[in-house]
C-alpha positions in Angstrom: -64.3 49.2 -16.9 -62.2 47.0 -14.4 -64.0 45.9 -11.2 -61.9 47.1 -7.7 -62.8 44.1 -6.2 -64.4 40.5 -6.0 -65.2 40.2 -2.3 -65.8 42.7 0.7 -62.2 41.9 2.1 -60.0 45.0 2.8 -57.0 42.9 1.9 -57.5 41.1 -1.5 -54.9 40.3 -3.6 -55.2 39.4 -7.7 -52.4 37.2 -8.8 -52.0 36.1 -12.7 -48.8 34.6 -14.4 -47.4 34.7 -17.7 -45.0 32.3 -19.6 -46.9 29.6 -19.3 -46.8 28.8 -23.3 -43.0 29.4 -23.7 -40.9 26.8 -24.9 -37.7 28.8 -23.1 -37.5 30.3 -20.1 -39.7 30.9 -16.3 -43.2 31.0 -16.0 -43.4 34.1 -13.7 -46.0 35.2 -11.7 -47.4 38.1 -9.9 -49.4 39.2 -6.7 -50.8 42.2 -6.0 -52.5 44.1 -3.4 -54.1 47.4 -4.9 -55.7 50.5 -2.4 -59.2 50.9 -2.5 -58.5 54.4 -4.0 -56.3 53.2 -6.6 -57.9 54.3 -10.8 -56.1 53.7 -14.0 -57.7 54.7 -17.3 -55.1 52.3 -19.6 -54.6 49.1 -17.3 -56.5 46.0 -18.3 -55.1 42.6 -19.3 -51.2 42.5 -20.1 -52.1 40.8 -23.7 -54.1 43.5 -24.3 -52.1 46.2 -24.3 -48.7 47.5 -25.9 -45.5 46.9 -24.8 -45.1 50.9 -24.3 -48.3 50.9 -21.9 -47.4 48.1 -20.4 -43.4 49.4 -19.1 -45.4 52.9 -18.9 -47.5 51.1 -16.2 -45.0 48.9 -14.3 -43.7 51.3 -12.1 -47.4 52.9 -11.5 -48.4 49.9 -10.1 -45.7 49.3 -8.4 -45.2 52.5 -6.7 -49.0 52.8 -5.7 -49.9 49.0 -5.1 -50.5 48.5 -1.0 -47.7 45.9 -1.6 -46.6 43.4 -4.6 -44.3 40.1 -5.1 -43.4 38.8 -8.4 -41.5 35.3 -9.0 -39.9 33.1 -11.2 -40.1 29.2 -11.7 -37.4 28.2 -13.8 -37.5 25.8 -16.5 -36.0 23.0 -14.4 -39.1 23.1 -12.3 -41.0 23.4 -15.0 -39.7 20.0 -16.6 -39.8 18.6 -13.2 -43.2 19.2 -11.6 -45.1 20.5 -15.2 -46.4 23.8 -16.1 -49.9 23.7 -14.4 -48.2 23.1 -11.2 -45.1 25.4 -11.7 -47.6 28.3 -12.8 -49.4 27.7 -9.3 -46.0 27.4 -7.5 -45.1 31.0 -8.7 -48.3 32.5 -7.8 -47.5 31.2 -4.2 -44.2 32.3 -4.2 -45.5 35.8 -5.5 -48.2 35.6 -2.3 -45.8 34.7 -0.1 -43.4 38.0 -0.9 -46.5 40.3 0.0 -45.3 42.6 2.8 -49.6 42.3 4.1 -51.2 38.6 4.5 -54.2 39.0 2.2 -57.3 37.9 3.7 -59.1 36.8 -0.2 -57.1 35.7 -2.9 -58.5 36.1 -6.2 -57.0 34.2 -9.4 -57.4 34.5 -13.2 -57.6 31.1 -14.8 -59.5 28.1 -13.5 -56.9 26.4 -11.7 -55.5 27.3 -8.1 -54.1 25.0 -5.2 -55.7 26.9 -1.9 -52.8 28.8 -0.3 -52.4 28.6 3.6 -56.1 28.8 4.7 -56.6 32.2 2.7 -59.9 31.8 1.1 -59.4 32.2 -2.7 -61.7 32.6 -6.2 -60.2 31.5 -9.9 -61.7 33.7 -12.4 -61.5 33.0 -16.2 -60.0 35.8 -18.2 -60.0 37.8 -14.5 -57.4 40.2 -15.6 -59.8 41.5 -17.9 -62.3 41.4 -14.9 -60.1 43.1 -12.1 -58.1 45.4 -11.1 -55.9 43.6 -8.8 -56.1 40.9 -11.5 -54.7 43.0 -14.6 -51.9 44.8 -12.3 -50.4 41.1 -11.7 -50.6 40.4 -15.1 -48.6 43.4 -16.2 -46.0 42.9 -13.7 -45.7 39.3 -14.7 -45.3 39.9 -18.1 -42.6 43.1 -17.8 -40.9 41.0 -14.9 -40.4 37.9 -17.1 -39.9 40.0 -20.6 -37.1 41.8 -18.7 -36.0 38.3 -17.8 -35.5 37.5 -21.6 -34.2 40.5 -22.5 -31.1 39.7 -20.2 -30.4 36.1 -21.6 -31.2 37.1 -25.0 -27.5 38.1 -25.0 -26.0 34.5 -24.3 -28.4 33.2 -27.0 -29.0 35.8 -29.4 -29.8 33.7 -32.5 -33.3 32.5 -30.4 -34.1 36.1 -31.1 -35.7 35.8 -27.0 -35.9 39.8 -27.3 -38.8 39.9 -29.2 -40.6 36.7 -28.9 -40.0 36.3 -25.3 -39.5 32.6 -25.7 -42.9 31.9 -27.2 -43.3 29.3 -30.0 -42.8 31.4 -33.2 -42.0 30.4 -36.8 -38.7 32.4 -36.3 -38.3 30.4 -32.8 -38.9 26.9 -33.7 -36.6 27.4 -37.2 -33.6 28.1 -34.3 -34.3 25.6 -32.4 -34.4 23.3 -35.5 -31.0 24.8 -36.8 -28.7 25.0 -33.3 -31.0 23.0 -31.0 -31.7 23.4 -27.5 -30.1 25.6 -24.7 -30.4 25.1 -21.1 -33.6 27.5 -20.8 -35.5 25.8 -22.8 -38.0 23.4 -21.0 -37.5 19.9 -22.2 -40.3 18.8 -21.4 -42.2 20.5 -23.7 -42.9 19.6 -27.9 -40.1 21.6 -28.8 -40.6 20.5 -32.5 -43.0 18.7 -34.3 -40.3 16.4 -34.6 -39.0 16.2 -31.0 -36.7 12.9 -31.7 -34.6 14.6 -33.9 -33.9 17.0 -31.4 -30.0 16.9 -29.7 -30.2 17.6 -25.8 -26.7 17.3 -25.3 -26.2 21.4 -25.9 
């Protein structure tokens, strides 16, 4: 059972990213202010649960969340500033879209950069924890899945519509075979044998 909340504030918000593992493509992340009222019998962690439950709950949350923002960091940032500090960047920009200013800020993981002077927690595997927590995760995850859905079409040998850009067998045999495209994040180990790699594509 999902906890509503982490502190007494009226106004706390649970942001969570997803991405952050994908050799192509945004880390995206989530924010989410949920009313005190709000129940859900299937939401927990986005990993968790099925892609069916999880596009079943998107517009749940969305609909009865007090207010959401969801963003993307693109894979030039990513390479630019890494993917610790491009997760946190998105989880800012996801705060900062929030139609209420949240007065506690609650964060799965165990790294956070304090927003403004909102007072904040990290939580390890908080979207298993909270509410707030889980509902961010699910709307990173369908936000950025829809994401790579709609490039998957420029790129279709990458396969991006089912493996989302994660490091797969399937994955790293494409990049082996037609190399790299510009979503992929150059900084990361693309291959085991990154030399061999051509970045000119």
């Amino acid at each position: 059972m999902l906890l509503a909340k982490f502190s007494e504030n009226t106004y706390e918000c649970g942001t969570d990213e997803a991405g952050r593992g994908c050799l192509a493509g945004p880390v995206t992340a989530a924010a989410v202010i949920l009313p005190e009222a709000f129940t859900s019998e299937i939401l927990n962690d986005s990993k968790q649960l099925s892609e069916l439950r999880r596009d079943k709950l998107r517009p749940i949350i969305e609909a009865e969340a007090m207010c959401f923002g969801v963003s993307h960091i693109f894979q030039e940032k990513i390479d630019e500033i890494n993917i610790l500090n491009a997760s946190i960047m998105a989880m800012h920009k996801a705060i900062e879209q929030l139609s209420k200013n949240p007065d506690f800020i609650i964060v799965d993981g165990n790294k956070f950069k304090p927003f403004k002077s909102i007072p904040h927690q990290t939580i390890v595997k908080g979207d298993s924890k909270y509410l707030s927590i889980a509902a961010a995760s699910v709307l990173a995850k369908t936000h950025r899945d829809q994401y790579m859905n709609a490039i998957h079409g420029e790129y279709p040998m990458y396969n991006w519509k089912k493996n989302k850009g994660y490091p797969t067998k399937e994955h790293r045999e494409a990049i082996k075979k037609y190399g790299v495209t510009k979503y992929h994040r150059k900084s990361f180990r693309l291959l085991p044998e990154q030399l061999k790699l051509d970045f000119n594509l």
